[in-house]
C-alpha positions as CSV (number, residue, x, y, z in Angstrom):
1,X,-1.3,20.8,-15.1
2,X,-0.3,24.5,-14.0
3,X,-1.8,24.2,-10.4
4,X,0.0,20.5,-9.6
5,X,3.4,22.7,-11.0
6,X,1.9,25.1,-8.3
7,X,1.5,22.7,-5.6
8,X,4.9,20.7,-6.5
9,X,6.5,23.5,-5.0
10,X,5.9,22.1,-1.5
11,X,7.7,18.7,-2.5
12,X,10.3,17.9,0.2
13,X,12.4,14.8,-0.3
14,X,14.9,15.0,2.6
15,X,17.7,12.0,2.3
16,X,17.5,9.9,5.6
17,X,20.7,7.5,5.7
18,X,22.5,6.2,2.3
19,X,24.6,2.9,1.7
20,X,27.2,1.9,-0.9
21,X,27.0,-1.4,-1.1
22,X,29.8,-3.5,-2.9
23,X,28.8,-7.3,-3.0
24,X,29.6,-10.4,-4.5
25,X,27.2,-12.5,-6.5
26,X,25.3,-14.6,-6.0
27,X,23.5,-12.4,-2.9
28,X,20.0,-11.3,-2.0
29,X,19.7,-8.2,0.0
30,X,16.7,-7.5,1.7
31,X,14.9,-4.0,2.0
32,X,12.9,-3.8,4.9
33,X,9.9,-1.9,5.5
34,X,10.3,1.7,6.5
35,X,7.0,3.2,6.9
36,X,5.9,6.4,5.0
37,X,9.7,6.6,3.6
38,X,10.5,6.0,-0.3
39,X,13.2,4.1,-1.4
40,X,16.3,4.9,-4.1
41,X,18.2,2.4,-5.4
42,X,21.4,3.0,-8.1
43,X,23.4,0.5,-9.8
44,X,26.9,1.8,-10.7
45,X,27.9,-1.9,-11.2
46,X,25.3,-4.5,-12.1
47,X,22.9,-5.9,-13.4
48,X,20.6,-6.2,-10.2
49,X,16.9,-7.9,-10.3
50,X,14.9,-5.5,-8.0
51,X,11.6,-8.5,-6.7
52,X,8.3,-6.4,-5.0
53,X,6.1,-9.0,-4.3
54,X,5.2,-11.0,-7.4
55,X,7.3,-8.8,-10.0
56,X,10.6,-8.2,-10.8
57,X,12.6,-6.1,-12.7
58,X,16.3,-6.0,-14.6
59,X,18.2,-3.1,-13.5
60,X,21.3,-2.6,-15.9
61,X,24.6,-0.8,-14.7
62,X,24.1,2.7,-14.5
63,X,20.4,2.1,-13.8
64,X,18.0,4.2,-10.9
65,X,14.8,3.1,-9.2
66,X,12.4,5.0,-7.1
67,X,10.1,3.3,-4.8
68,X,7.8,6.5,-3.4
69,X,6.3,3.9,-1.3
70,X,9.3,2.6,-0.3
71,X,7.7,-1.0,1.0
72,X,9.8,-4.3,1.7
73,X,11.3,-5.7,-1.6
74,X,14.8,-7.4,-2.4
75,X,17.5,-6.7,-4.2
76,X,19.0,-9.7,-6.0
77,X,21.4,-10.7,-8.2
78,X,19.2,-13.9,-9.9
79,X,15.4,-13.4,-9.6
80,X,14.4,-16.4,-7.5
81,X,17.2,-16.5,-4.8
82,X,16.0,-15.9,-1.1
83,X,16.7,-12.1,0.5
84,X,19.5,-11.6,3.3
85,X,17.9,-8.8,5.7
86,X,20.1,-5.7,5.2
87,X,20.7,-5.2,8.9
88,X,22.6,-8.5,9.2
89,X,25.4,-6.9,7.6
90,X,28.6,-5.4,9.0
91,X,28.4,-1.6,8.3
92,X,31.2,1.6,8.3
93,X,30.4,4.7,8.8
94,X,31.6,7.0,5.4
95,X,30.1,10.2,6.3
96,X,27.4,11.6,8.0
97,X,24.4,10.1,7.1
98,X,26.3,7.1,4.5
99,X,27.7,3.8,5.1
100,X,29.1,0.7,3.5
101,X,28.9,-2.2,3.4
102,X,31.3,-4.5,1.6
103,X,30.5,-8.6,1.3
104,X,33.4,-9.6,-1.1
105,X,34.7,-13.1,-2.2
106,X,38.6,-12.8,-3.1
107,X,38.9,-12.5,-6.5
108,X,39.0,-9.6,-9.1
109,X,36.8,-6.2,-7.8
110,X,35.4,-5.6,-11.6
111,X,33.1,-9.2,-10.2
112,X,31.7,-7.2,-7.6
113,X,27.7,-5.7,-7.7
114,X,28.0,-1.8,-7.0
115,X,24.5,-0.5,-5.1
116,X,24.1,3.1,-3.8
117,X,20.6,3.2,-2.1
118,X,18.8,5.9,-0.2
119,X,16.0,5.8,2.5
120,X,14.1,9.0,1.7
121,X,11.6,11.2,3.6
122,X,9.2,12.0,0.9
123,X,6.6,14.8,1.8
124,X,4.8,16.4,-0.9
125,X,2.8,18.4,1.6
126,X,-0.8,19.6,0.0
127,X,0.2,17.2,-2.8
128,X,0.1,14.4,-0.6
129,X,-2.5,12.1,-2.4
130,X,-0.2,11.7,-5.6
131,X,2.0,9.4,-3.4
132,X,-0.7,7.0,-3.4
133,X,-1.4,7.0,-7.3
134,X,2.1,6.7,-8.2
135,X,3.7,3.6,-9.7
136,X,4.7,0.7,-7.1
137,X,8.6,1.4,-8.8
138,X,9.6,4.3,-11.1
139,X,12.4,3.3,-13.1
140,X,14.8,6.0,-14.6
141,X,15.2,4.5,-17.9
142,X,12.0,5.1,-19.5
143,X,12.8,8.8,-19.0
144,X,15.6,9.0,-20.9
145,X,14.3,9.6,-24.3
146,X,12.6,12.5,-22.9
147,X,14.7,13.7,-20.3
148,X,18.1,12.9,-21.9
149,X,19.8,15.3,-19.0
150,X,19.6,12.6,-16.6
151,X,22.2,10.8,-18.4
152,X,25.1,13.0,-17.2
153,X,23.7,12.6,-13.3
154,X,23.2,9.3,-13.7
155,X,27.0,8.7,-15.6
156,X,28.2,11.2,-12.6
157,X,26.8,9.0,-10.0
158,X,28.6,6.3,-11.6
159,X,32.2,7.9,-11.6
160,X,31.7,8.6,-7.7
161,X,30.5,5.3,-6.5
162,X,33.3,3.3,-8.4
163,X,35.8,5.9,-8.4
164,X,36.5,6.2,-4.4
165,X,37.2,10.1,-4.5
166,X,37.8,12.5,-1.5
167,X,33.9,13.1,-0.7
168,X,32.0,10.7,-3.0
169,X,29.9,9.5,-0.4
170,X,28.5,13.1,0.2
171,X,28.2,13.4,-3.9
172,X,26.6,10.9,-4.1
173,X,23.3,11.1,-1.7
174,X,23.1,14.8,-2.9
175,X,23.1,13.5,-6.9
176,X,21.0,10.6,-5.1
177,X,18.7,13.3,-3.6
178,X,17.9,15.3,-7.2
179,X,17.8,12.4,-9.5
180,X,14.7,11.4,-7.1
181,X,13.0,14.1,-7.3
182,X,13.6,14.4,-11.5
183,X,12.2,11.5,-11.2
184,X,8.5,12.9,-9.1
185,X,8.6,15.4,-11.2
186,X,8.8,13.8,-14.5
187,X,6.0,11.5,-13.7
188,X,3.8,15.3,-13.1
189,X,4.8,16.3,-16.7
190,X,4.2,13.4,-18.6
191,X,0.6,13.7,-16.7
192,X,0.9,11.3,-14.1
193,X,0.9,8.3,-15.8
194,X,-3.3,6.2,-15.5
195,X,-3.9,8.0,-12.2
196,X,-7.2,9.6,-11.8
197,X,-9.3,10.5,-9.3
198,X,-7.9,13.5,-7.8
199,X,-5.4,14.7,-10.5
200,X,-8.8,14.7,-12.6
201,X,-9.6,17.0,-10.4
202,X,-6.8,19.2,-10.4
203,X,-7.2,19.3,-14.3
204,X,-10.8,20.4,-14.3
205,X,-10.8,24.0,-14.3
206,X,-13.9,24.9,-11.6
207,X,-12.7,22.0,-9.6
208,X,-9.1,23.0,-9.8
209,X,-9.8,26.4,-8.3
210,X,-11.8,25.1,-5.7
211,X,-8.5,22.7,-4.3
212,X,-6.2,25.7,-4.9
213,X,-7.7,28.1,-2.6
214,X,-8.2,25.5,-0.2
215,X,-4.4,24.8,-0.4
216,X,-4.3,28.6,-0.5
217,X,-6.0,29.4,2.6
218,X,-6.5,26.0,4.3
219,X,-7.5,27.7,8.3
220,X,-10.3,29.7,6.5
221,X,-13.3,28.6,8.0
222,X,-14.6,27.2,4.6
223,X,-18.4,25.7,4.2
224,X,-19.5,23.6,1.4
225,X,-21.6,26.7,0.4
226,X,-18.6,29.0,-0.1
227,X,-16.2,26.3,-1.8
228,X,-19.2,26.2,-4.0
229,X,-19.3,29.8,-4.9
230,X,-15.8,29.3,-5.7
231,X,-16.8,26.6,-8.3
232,X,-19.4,28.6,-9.9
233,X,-22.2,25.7,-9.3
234,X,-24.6,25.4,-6.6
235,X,-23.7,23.6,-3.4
236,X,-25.3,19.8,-4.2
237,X,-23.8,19.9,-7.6
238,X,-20.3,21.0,-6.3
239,X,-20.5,18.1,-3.6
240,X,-21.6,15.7,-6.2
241,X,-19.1,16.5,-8.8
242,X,-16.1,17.2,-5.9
243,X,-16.7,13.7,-4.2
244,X,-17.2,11.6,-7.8
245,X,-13.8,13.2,-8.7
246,X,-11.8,12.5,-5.6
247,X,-13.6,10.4,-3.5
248,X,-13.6,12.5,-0.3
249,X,-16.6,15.1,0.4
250,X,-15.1,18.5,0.8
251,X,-15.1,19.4,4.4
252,X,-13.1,16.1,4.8
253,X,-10.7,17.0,1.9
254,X,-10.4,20.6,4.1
255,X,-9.6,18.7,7.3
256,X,-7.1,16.4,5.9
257,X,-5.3,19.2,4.2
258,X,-5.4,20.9,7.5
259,X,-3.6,17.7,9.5
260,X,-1.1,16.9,6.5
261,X,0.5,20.6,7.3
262,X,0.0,20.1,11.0
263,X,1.6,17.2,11.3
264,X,4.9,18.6,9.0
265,X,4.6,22.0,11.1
266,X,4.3,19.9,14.4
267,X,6.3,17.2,13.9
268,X,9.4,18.6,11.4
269,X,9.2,22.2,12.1
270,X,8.8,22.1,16.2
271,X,5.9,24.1,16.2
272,X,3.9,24.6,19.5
273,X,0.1,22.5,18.7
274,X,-1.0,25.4,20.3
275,X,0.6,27.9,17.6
276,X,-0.3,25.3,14.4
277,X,-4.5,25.0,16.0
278,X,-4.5,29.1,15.6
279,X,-3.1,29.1,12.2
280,X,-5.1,26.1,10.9
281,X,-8.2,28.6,12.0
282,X,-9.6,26.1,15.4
283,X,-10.9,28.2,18.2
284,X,-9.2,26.4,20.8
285,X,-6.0,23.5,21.0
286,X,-8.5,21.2,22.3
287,X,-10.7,21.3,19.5
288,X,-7.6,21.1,17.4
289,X,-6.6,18.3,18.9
290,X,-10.5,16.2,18.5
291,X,-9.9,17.0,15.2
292,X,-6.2,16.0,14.5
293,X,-6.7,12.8,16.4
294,X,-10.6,11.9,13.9
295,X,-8.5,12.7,10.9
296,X,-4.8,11.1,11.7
297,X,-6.2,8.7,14.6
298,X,-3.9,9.8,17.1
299,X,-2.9,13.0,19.3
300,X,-0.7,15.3,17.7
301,X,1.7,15.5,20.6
302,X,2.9,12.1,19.7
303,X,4.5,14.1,17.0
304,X,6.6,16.0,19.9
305,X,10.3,14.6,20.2
């Protein structure tokens, strides 16, 4: 797993907007889909039944969930009561990028369900693919055994959501922020749970070295012929083996390795299209462009602010 260590070095998970969320049962909050943006939910105060689509699951207090996929699901405090959309609530502003909301019946506080959640812009760049093999929801607890320093972030998270403190709010999207990505990376070490496909490629050693100097050198002008000679196999037994493995031939593989890092470099970094098509090796921002929009199906400049 060396070259998916490699590549996780490109992970970017970039905290959108956070809520605290103090509530009294019975409730049903519901998540909206955000599109391409993960989800992070922590219960300082519980328990809280987490419902995506058919299944549900028990989150104790002091419980964390990661949704990479983010999707709609609701958070509820008895498994078959009806979600409240989220944005129907009053919010205040805490700090930059964190808000409340607080839905409270009079009556003793220790009664209340304590949420922190995060909406998260999770980019693994080159890695991009294992978003799509990951688990619908990654829950923190069956890490513990193995990772038992999560505890003290997740028993810090705690103090700071229920203990009101000068900054908390901050504290608690950056702890948010890290326990996340723990969480990613976790997953990577304990081999990526029954995904296959393209992390069976990573782990085969001619095929691995093929994918890394493509993520290496992605505007190199490759050919099926060269990224061949890379494997050590001739070019019909390479294409073979490389599209039984990941599904995608090569060249597309190139191309959409290519767009993933033009989209970031466009779109996050403000990079000119014309700067990103010379990088990415394209002769012209026009050609560029016929290929962005084959791969992405649009124009990059829709990436432009």
């Amino acid at each position: 797993m060396d070259l998916i260590s490699e590549l996780l070095m490109g992970m970017r998970l970039v905290g959108l907007n956070y809520r605290r969320i103090e509530i009294t049962p019975p409730f049903g909050l519901r998540m909206g889909e955000a599109e391409g943006k993960a989800q992070f939910h922590f219960i300082a105060r519980g328990p809280v039944f987490l419902r995506a689509g058919e299944t549900v699951h028990e989150i104790q207090s002091g419980g964390a969930v990661l949704l990479p996929r983010g999707g709609a699901h609701d958070l509820v405090s008895q498994p078959d009561l009806p979600g409240r959309d989220l944005a129907a609530y009053e919010t205040t502003a805490l700090c930059n990028g964190v808000s409340a909301i607080r839905s409270c019946s009079a009556g003793p506080s220790s009664n209340n369900v304590l949420i922190f959640s995060g909406c998260m812009e999770f980019d693994l760049g080159s890695m991009h693919p294992l978003i799509g093999l990951m688990p619908e929801v990654m829950r923190v607890c069956t890490l513990l055994d193995r990772y038992p320093e999560l505890l003290p972030m997740l028993e810090a998270m705690e103090r700071e959501a229920v203990g009101n403190r000068a900054g908390y709010a901050g504290i608690l999207a950056r702890l948010a922020d890290v326990i996340a990505a723990f969480v990613v990376r976790a997953w990577v070490e304990c081999g990526c749970g029954d995904a296959s496909g393209w992390v069976a490629a990573l782990r085969d050693p001619r095929l691995g070295r093929v994918i890394a100097a493509i993520h290496r050198d992605p505007g190199r002008n490759w050919s099926v012929a060269e990224l061949a000679r890379e494997m050590g196999s001739s070019r019909s037994v390479f294409a073979d083996r490389f599209v039984q493995v990941t599904g995608v031939t090569p060249l597309r593989y190139v191309a959409e390795v290519r767009m993933r890092l033009a989209a970031q470099w466009i779109g996050r970094e403000r990079m000119p299209i014309e700067t990103a098509a010379q990088r990415l090796g394209y002769a012209s921002q026009a050609a560029f462009s016929r290929a962005f929009k084959r791969v992405t199906g649009y124009a990059p400049g829709r990436l432009r602010p």
